[in-house]
MDTraj code that builds the backbone (N, CA, C; nanometers):
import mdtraj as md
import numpy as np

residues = "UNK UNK UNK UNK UNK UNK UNK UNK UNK UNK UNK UNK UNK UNK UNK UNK UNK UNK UNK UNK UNK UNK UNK UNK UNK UNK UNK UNK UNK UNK UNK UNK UNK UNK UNK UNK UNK UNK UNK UNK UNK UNK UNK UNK UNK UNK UNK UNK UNK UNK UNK UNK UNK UNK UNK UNK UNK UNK UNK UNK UNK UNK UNK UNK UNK UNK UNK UNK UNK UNK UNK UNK UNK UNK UNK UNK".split()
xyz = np.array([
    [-3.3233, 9.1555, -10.1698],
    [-3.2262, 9.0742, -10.2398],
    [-3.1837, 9.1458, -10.3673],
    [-3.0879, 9.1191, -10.3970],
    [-3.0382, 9.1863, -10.5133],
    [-3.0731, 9.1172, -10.6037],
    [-3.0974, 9.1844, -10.7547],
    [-3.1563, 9.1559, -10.8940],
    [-3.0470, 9.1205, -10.9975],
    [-3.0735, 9.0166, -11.0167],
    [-2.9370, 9.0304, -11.1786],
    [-3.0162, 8.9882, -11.2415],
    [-2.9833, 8.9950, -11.3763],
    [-3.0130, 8.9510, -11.4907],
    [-2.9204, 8.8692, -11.6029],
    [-2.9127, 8.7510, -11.6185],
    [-2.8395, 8.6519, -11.6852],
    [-2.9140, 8.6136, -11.8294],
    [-2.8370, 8.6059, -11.8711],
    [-2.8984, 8.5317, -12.0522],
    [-2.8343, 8.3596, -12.0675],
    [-2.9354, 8.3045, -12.0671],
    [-2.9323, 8.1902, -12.0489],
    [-2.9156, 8.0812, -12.2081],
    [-2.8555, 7.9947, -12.2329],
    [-2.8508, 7.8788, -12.3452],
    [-3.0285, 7.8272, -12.4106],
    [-3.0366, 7.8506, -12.4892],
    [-3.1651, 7.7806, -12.5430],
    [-3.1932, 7.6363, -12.4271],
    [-3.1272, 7.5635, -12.4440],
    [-3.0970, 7.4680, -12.3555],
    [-3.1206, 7.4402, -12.1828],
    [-3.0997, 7.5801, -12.1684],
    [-3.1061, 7.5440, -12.0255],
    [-3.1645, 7.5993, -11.9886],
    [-3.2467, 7.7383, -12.0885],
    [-3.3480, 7.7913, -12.0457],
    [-3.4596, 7.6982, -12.0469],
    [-3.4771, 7.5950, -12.1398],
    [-3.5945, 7.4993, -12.1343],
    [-3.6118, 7.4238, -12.0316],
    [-3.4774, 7.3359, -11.9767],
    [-3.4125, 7.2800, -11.8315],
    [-3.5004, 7.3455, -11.7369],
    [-3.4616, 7.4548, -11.7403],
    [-3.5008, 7.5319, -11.5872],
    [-3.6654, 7.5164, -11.5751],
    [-3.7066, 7.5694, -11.7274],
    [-3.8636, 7.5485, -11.7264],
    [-3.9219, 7.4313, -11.6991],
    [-3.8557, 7.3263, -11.7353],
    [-3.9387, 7.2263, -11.6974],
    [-3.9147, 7.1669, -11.6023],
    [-3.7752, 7.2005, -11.5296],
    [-3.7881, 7.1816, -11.3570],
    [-3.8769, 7.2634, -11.2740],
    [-3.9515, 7.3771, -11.3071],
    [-3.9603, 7.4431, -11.2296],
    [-4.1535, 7.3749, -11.3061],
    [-4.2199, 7.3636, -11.4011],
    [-4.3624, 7.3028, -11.3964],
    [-4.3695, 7.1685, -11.4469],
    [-4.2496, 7.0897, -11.4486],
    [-4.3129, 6.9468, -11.4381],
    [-4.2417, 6.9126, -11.2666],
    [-4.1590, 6.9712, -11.2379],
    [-4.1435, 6.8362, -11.0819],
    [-4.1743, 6.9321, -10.9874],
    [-4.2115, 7.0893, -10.9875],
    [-4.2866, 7.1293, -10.8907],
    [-4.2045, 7.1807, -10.7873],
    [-4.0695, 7.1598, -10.7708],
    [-3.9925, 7.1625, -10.5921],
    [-3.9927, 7.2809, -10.6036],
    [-3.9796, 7.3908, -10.7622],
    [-4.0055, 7.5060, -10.6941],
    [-4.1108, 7.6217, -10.7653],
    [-4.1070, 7.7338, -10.7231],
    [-4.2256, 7.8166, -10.7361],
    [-4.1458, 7.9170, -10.8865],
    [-4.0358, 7.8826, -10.9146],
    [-3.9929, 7.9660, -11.0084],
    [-3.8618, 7.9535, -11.0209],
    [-3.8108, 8.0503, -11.1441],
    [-3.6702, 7.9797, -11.2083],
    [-3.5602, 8.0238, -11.1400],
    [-3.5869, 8.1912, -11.0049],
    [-3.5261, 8.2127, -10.9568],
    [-3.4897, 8.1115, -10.8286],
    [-3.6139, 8.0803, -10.7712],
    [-3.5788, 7.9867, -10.6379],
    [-3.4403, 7.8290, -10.7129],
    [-3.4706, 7.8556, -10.8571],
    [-3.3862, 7.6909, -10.8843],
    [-3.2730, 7.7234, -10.9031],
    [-3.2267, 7.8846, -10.9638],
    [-3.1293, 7.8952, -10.9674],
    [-3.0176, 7.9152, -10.8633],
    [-3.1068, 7.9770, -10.7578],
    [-3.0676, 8.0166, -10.6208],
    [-3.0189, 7.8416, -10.5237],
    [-3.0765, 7.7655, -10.5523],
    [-3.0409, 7.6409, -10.4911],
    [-2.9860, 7.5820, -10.5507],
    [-2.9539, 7.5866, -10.7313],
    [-2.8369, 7.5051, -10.8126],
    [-2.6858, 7.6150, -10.7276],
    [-2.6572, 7.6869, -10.7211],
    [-2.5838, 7.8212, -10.6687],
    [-2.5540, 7.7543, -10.5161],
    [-2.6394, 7.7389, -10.4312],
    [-2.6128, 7.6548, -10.3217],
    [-2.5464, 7.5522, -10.2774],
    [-2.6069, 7.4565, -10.4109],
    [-2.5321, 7.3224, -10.4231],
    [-2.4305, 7.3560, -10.4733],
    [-2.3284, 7.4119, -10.6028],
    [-2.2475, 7.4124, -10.6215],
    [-2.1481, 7.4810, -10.4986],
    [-2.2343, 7.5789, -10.4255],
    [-2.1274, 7.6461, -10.3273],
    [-2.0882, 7.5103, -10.2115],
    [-2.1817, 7.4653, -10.1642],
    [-2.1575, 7.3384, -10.1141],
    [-2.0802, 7.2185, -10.1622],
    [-2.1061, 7.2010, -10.2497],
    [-1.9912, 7.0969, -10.2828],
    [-1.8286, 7.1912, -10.3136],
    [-1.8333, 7.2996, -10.3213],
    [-1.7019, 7.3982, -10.3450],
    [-1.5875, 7.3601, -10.1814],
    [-1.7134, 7.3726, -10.1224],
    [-1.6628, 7.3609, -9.9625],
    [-1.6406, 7.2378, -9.9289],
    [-1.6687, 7.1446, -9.9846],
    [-1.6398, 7.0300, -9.9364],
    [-1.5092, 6.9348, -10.0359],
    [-1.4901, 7.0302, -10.0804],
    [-1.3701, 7.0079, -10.2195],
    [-1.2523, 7.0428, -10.1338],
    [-1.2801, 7.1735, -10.0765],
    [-1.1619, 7.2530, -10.0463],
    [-1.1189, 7.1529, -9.9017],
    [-1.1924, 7.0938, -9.8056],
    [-1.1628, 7.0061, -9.7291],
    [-1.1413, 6.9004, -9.7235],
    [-1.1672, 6.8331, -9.8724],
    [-1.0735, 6.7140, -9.9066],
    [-0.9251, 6.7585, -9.9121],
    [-0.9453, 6.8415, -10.0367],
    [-0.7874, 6.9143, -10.0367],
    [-0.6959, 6.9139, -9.9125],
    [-0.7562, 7.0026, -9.8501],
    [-0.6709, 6.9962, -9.7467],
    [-0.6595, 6.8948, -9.6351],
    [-0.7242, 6.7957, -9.6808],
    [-0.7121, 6.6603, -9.5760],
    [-0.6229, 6.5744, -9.6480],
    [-0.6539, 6.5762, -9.7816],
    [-0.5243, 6.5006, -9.8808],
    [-0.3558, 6.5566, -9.8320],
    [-0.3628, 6.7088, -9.8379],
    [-0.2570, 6.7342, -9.8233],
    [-0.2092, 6.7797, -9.6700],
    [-0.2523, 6.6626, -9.5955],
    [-0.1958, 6.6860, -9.4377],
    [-0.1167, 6.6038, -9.4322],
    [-0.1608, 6.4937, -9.5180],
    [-0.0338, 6.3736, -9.4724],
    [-0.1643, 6.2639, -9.4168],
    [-0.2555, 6.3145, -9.3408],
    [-0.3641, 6.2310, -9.2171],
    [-0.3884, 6.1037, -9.3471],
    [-0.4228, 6.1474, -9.4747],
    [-0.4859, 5.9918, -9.5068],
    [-0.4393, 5.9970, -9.7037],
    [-0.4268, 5.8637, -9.6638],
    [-0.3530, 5.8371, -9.7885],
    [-0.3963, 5.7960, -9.9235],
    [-0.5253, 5.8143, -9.9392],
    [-0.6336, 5.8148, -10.0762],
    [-0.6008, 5.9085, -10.0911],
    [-0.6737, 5.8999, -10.2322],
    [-0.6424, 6.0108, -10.2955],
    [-0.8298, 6.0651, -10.3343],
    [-0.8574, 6.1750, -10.3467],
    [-1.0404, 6.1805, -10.3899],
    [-1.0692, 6.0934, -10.4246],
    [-1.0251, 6.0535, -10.5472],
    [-1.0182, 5.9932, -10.6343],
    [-1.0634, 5.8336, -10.5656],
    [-0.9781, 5.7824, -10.5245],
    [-1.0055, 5.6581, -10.4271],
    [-1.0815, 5.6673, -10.3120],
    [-1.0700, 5.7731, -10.2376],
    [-1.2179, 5.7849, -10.1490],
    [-1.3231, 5.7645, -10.2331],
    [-1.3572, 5.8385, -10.3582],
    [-1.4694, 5.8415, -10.4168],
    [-1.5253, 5.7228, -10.4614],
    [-1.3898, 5.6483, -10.5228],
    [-1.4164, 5.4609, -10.6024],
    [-1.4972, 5.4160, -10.4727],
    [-1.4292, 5.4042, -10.3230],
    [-1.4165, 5.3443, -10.2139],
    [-1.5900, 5.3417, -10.1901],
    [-1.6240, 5.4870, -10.1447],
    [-1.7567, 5.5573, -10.1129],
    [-1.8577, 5.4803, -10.2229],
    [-1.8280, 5.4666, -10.3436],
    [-1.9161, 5.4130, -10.4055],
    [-1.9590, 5.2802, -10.4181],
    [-1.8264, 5.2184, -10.3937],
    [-1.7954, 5.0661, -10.3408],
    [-1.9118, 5.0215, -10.2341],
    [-1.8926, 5.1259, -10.1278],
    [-2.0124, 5.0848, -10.0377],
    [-2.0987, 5.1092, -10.0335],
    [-2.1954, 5.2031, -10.0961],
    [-2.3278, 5.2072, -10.1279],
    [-2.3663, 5.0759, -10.1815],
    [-2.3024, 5.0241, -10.3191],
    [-2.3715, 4.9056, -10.3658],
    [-2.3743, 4.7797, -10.2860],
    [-2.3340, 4.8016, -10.1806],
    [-2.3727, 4.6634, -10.0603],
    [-2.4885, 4.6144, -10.0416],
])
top = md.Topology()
chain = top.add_chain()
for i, resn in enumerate(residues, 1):
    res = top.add_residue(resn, chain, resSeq=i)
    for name in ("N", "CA", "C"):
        top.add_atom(name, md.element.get_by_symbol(name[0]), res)
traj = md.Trajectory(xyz[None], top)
């Protein structure tokens, strides 16, 4: 795998630390950064297919109102 090296915010260098030895999910700051990187690529992809479902014409919300909608029904 390839190596980088990033300089991180006072802030979020502490973040990372204490995700990574108080809740345990991972073994180090690389595995958290590597799966925050994931998630954002994932939700990137699922942006770009709203987009383009907004702009087919197929449905007439807008994110925006899918999103109100989506949240609407969880609290049932």
């Amino acid at each position: 795998m390839p190596r980088q090296s990033i300089t991180l915010t006072t802030g979020n260098d502490t973040w990372l630390k204490e995700q990574v030895e108080n809740v345990g999910d991972y073994a180090n700051k690389s595995e958290l950064v590597n799966d925050l990187i994931r998630s954002a690529r994932r939700a990137e992809a699922i942006n770009a297919k709203l987009t383009v479902a907004e702009q087919s014409g197929f449905v007439e919300q807008s994110a925006d109102e899918m999103l109100t909608e989506f949240k609407s029904e969880l609290k049932r």
